[in-house]
Wavefront OBJ file of the C-alpha trace (Angstrom):
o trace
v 50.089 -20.162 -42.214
v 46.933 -18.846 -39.790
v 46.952 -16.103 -37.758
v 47.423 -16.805 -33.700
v 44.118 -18.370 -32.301
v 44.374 -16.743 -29.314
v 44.550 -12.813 -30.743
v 41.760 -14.330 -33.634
v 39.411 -15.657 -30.376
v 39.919 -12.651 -28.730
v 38.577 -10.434 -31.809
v 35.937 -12.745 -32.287
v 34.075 -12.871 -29.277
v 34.146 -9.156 -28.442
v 33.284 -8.378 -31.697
v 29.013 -7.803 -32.211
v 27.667 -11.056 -34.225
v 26.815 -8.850 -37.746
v 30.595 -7.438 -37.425
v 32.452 -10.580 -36.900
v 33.024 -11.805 -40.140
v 34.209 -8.721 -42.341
v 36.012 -8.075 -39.095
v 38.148 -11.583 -39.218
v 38.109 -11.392 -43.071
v 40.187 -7.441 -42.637
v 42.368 -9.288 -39.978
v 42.954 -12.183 -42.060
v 43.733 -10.161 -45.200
v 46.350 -8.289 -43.495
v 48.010 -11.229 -41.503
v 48.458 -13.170 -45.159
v 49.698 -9.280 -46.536
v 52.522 -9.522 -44.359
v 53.816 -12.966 -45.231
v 55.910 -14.521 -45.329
v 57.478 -12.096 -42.718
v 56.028 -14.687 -39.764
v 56.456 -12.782 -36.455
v 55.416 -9.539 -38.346
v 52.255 -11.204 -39.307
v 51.346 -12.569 -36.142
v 52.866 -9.323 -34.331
v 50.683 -7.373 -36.134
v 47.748 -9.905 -36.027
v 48.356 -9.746 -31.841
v 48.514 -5.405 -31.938
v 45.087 -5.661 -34.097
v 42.802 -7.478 -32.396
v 43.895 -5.668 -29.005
v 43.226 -2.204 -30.269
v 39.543 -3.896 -31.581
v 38.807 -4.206 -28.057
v 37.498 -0.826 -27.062
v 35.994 -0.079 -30.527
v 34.162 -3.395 -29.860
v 32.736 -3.030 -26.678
v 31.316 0.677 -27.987
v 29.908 -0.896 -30.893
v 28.372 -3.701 -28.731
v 26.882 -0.264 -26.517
v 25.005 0.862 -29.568
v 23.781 -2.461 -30.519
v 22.554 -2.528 -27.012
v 20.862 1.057 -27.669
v 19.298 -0.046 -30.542
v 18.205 -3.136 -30.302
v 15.559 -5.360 -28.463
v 16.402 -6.246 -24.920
v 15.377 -9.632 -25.293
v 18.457 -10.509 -27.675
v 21.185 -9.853 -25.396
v 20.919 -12.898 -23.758
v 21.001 -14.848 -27.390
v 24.064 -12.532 -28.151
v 25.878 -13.695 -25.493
v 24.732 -17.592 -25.904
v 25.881 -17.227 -29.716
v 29.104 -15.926 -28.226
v 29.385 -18.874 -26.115
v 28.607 -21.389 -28.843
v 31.192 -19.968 -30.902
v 33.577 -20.387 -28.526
v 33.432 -23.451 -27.474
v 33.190 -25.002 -30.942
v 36.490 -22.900 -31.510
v 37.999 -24.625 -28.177
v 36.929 -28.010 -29.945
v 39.431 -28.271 -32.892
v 42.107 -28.742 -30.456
v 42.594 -29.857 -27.043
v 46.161 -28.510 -26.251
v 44.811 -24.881 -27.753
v 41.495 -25.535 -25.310
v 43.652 -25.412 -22.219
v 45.566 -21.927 -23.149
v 42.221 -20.727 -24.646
v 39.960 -21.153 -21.339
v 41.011 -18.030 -19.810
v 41.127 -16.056 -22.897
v 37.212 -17.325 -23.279
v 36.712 -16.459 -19.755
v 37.722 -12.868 -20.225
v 35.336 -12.504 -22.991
v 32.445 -13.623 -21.813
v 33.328 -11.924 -18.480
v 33.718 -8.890 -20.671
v 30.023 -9.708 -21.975
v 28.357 -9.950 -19.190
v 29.832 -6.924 -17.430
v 28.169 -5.240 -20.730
v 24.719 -6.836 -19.749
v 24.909 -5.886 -15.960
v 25.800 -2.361 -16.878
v 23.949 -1.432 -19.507
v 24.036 1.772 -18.181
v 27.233 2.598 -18.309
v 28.109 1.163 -21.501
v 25.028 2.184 -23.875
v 25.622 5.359 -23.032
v 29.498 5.595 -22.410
v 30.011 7.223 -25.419
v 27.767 10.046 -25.134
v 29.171 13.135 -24.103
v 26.060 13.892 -21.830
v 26.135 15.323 -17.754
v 24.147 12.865 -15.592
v 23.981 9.923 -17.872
v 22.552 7.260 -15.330
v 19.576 9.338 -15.356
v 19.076 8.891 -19.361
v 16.879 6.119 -20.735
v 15.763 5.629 -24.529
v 12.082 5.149 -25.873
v 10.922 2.688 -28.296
v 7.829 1.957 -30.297
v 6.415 -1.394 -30.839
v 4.055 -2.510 -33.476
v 2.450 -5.927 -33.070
v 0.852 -5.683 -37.119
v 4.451 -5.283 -38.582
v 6.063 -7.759 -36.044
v 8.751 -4.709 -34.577
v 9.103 -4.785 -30.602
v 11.486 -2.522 -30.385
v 11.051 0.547 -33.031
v 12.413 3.934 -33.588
v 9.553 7.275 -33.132
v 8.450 8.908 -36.284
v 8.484 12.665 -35.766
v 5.113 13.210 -35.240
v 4.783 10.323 -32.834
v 8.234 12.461 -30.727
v 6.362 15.664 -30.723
v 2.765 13.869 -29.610
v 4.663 12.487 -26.384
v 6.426 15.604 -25.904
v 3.468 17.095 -25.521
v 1.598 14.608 -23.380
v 4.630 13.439 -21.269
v 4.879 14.629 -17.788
v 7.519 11.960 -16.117
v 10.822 13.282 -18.203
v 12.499 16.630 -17.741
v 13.080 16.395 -21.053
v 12.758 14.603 -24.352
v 15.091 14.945 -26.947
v 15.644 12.959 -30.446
v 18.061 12.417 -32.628
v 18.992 10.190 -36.155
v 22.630 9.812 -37.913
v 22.876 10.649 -41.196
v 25.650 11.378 -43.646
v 26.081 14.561 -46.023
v 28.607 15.206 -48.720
v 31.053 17.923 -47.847
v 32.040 19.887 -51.092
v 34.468 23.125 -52.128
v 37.536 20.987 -51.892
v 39.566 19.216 -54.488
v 37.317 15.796 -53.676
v 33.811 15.124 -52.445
v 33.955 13.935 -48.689
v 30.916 12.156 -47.267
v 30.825 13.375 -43.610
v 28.590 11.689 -40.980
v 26.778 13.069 -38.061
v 23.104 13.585 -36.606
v 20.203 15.502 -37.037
v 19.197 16.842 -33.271
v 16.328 18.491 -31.553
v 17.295 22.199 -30.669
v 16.903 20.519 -26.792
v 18.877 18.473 -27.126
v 22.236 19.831 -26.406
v 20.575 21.762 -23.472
v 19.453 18.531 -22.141
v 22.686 16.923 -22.301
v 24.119 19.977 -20.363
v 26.393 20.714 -23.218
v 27.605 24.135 -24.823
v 29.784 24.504 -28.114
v 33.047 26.046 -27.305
v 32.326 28.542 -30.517
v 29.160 30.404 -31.579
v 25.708 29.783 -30.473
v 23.776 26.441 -29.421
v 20.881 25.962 -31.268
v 17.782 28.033 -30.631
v 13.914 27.000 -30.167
v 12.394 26.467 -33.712
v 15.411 25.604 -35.060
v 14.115 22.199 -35.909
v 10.855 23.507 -36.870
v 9.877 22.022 -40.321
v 10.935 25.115 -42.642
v 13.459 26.612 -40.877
v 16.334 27.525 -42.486
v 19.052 25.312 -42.051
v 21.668 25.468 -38.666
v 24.781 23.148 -37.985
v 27.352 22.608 -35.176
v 30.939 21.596 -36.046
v 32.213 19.266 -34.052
v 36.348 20.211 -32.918
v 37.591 17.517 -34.993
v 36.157 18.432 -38.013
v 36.535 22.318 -37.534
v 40.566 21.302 -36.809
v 41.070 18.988 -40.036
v 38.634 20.751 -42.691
v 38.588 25.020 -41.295
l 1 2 3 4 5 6 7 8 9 10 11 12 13 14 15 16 17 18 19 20 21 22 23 24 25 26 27 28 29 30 31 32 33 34 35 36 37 38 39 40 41 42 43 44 45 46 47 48 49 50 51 52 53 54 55 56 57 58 59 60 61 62 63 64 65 66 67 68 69 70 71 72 73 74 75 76 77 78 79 80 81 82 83 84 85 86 87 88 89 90 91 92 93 94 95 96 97 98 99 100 101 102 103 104 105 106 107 108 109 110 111 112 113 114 115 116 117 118 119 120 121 122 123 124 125 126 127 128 129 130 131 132 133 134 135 136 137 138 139 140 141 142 143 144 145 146 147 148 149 150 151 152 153 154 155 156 157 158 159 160 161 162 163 164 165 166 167 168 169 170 171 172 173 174 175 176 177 178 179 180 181 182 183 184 185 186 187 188 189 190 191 192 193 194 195 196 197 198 199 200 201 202 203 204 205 206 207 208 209 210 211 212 213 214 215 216 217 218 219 220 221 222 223 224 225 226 227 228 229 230 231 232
């Protein structure tokens, strides 16, 4: 027994190239876990890969954030490709399929035309259309599209003059401990700007100050609400 092709080309198109197969594989895994209960399989199947859709199209965003412009155009053609070769193993299927196809590529391509709004969608920053991100290239180690090293931030903080402000920031994961278990938490290491920048203020406490990100300083972190509520 498969799972429905239409829910499985659904998840697979809106779902970012590197993703797609541990994504079908966790989908698949829990189809075959509810067998041989048939309509529960393929109910949940169905339920699945519509809640993937949003989580999708914000992990597409950050690929889009991240990554060089010049690959969202093979993204989408890969997309394509995989589609129709889907749509191939069956005529009868290829007819229902077409407009499920249509929607995700449609889907894809609002994602290219609005970069905008989807890179930085889930950012919880005040005037996001005016935000843009910078990259480094380097020609001798074949990256086009590079994260800034820390001195290479504060150098064009210093010489720029066409930003009202420059900010920075890297994810990282630390390992909360005090309770029964060890939980690995994620989150970001910031400039002290940045939250100023974004035109945000905690709800508790203080924001951080100027020189708290200066190399030596002793340490300062924000909570967010969800993680106050479930570990304070």
């Amino acid at each position: 027994m498969k799972p429905p092709r239409l829910a499985r080309l659904l998840a697979a198109l809106l779902m970012p190239p590197s993703y797609r197969d541990e994504h079908l594989g966790d989908l698949s895994e829990g189809f075959h876990r509810l067998l041989p209960d048939v309509r529960a399989a393929r109910r949940w199947y169905r339920r699945q890969a519509l809640a993937s859709i949003l989580p999708a199209l914000r992990m597409r965003g950050r690929a889009l954030r991240d990554s060089d412009p010049t690959l969202l155009m093979r993204s989408l053609r890969q997309d394509l490709l995989y589609g129709l070769r889907s749509l191939a193993r069956s005529r009868m299927f290829s007819v229902v399929a077409v407009l499920t196809l249509a929607l995700a590529i449609g889907v894809n391509t609002s994602i290219f035309s609005l970069v905008n709004v989807i890179v930085f969608a889930d950012l919880p920053m005040q005037e996001v259309e005016t935000a843009t991100v910078l990259r480094t290239r380097n020609p001798a180690l074949e990256v086009e599209q590079g994260g800034i090293s820390l001195p290479d931030f504060l150098d064009v903080s210093e010489r720029a003059r066409s930003f009202e402000a420059l900010t920075a920031l890297a994810d990282d994961q630390w390992v909360l401990t005090g309770a029964d278990v060890p939980t690995r938490v994620g989150g970001y290491r910031i400039t002290a700007n940045l939250m100023e920048a974004w035109g945000l203020q905690p709800l508790a406490g203080r924001g951080f100050a100027a020189g708290d990100d200066r190399p030596g300083a002793a340490p300062v972190a924000m909570l967010s609400q969800g993680f106050w509520q479930s570990q304070f």
